[in-house]
C-alpha positions in Angstrom: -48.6 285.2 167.6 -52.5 286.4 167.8 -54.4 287.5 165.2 -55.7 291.9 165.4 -58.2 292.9 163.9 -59.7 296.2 163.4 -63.6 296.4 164.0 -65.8 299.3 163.9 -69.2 299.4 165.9 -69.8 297.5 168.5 -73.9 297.4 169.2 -76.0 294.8 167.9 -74.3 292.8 165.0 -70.9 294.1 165.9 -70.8 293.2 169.7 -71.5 289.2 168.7 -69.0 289.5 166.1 -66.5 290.8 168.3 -66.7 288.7 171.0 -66.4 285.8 168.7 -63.4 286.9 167.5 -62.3 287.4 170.7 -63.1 283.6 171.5 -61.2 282.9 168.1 -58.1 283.9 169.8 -58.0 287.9 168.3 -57.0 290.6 169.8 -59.3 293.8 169.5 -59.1 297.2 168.2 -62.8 298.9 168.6 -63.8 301.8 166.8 -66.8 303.2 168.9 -69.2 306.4 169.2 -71.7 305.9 172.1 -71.5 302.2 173.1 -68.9 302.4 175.7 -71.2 299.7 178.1 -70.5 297.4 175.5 -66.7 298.2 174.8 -66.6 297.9 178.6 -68.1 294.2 178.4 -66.2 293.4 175.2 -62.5 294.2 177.5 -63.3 291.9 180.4 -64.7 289.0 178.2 -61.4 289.6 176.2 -59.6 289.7 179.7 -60.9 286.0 180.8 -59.1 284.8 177.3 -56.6 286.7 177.9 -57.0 289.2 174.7 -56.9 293.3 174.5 -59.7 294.9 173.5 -58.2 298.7 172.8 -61.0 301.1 172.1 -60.8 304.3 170.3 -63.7 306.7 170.5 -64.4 308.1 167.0 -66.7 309.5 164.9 -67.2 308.1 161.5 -68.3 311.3 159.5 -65.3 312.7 160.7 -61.9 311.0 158.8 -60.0 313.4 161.6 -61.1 311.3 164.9 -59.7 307.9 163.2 -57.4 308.8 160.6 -54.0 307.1 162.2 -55.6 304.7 164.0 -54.4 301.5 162.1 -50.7 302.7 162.4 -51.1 303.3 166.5 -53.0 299.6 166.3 -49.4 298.3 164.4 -47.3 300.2 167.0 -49.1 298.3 169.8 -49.5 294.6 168.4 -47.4 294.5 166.0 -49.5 293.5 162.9 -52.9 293.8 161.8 -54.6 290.7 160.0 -58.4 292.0 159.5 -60.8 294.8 159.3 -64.5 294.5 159.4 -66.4 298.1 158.3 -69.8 296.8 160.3 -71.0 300.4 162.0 -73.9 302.4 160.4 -76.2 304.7 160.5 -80.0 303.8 159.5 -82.7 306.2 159.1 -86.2 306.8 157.5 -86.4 310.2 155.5 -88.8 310.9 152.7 -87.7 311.7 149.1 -88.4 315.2 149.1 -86.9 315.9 152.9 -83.1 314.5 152.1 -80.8 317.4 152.4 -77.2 317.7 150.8 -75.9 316.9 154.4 -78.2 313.7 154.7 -76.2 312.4 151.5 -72.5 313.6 152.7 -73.4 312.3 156.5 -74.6 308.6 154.9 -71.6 308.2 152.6 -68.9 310.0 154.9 -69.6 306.9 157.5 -70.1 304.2 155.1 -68.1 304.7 152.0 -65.4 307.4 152.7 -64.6 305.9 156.9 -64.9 302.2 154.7 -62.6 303.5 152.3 -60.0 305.2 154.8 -59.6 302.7 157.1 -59.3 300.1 154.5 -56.1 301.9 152.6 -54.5 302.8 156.5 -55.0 299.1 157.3 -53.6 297.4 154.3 -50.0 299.2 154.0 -49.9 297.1 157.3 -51.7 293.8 156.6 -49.1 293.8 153.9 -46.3 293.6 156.1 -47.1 290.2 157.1 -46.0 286.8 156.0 -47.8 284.0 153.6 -50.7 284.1 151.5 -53.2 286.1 152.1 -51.9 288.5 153.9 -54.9 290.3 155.5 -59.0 290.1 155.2 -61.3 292.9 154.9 -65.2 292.2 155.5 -67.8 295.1 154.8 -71.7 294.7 155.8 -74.2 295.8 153.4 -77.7 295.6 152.6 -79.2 293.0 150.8 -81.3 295.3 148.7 -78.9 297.6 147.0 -77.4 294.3 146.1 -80.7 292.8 144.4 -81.2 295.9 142.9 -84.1 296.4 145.0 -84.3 299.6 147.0 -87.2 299.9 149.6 -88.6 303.9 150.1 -87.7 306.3 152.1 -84.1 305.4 153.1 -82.2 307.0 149.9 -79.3 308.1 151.5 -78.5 305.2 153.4 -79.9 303.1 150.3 -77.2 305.3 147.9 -74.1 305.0 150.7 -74.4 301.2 150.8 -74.7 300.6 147.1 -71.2 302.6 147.3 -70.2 300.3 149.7 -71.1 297.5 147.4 -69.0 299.2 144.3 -66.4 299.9 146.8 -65.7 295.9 148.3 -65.5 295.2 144.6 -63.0 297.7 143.9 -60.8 297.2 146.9 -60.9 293.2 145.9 -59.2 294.1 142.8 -56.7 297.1 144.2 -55.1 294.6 146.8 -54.9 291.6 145.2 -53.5 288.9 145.5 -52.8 289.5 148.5 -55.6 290.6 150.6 -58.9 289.2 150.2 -61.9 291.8 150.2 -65.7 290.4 150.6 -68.7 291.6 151.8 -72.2 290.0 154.0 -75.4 291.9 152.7 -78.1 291.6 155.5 -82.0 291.4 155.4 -83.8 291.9 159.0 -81.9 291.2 162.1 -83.6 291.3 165.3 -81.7 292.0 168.2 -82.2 289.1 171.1 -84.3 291.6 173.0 -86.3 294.7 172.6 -87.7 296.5 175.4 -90.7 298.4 173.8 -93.1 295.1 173.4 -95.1 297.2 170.8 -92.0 297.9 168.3 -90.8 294.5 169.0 -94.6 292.9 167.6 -94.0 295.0 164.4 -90.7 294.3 163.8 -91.8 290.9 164.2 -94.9 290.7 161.9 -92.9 292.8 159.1 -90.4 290.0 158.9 -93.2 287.0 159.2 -95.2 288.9 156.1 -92.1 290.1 154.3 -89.2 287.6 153.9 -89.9 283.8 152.5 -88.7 282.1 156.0 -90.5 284.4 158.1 -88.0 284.6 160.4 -85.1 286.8 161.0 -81.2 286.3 159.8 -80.0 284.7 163.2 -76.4 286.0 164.6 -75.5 282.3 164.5 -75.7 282.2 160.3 -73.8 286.2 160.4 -70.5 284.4 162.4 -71.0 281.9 159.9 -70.5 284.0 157.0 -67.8 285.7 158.6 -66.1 282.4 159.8 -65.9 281.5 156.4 -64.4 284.3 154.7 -62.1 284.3 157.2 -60.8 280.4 156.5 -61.1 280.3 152.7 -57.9 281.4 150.7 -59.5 281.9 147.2 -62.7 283.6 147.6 -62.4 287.9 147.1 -64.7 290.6 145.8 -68.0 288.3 147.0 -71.1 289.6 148.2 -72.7 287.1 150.6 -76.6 287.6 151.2 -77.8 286.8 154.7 -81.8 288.1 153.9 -84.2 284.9 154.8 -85.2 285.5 151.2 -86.4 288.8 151.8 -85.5 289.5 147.8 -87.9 287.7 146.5 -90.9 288.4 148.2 -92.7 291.2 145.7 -93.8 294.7 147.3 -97.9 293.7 147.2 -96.8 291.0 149.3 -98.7 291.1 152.7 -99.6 288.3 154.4 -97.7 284.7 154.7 -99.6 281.4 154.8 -98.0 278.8 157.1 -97.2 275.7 155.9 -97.8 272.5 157.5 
């Protein structure tokens, strides 16, 4: 019987890591806002494998639009093995210009949709047979994991350090039989950008501000998620994917390339 797993976002990150679950053999449930194009593409690359991709159009900060949905995944497949809490909002906003509903819109669709969606999906994962019984991977940022918060993103900064406290605790509420871990990324670029002018900054912030001056590549993300999805005894880990972006000091500006 295939695996189902339960993935929410599909643009950037979560598009690759769908479709290589889908070439893993899962079938799909997406939870999407605005990137139907994609869920589109996802369906008929899981069509020529012969997997579902079932999309359900949601919005995060708003537990009433997906609330349910693991239970009407169980009614169609049958079982539900994995849920990956990838989609998230990312904005720059001074100190002094967060509002109260900056903080409530960042944690509603990081920690509380994280939260929700993990409790709906495990009374299911638990219904199936051996050891573990279902897998739950979160993506967070590697700096509220180093303890090292960059300016002018505090809401989003104070959501995924929440989400960070939260893998931990959901390792420990559903063990020993689901295993709960977490990949904390640094600077991805996405394979293309259209505006060359964005796309030469983002470029030169990630030569001058991680130790590999390069970006974390999709390739070393499926990684990360292909192993906690084939190891048995590893739960409540935070992975960092950051091409040592923590250890590069704030006065840091300029790389010298070595020979």
């Amino acid at each position: 019987m295939s695996k189902v797993a339960i993935l929410t976002g599909v643009r950037r990150i979560g598009f690759y890591v769908a479709q290589y679950l889908l070439s893993r053999g899962y079938h799909l449930a997406v939870l999407y806002k605005t990137s139907k194009e994609s869920v589109e593409e996802l369906q008929s690359y899981g069509h020529s494998l012969g997997k579902e991709v079932v999309p359900f159009e949601v919005d995060l900060k708003l537990p009433e639009t997906y609330r349910g949905i693991p239970e009407k995944v169980f009614e169609a497949f049958g079982r539900i093995d994995l849920l990956l809490n990838i989609a998230s909002p990312f904005g720059k906003k001074g100190f002094f210009e967060v509002t109260a509903e900056d903080l409530d819109f960042y944690y509603s669709t990081i920690v509380k949709a994280g939260f929700i969606l993990a409790q709906e999906s495990a009374r299911f994962m638990l219904k199936n047979e051996g050891i573990p019984k279902g897998r739950i991977i979160n993506f967070g940022d590697w700096s509220t994991v180093e303890g090292n918060p960059y300016q002018n993103f505090s809401p989003y900064l104070i959501a995924k350090g929440g989400l960070d406290t939260l893998t931990k605790v959901l390792a420990v509420e559903l063990a020993p039989h689901i295993l709960v871990n977490e990949i904390a990324l640094g600077p991805v670029l996405p394979p293309m950008l259209e505006d060359r002018e964005r796309a030469n900054h983002c470029e030169k912030y990630v030569r001058e501000k991680t130790l590999l001056g390069r970006p974390v590549e999709i390739g070393d993300i499926l990684s990360a998620v292909d192993f906690f999805l084939t190891t048995k005894t590893v739960t409540g880990e935070i992975i960092v994917l950051d091409s040592g972006q923590r250890f590069v000091g704030k006065g840091y500006n300029q790389r010298e390339e070595k020979v």
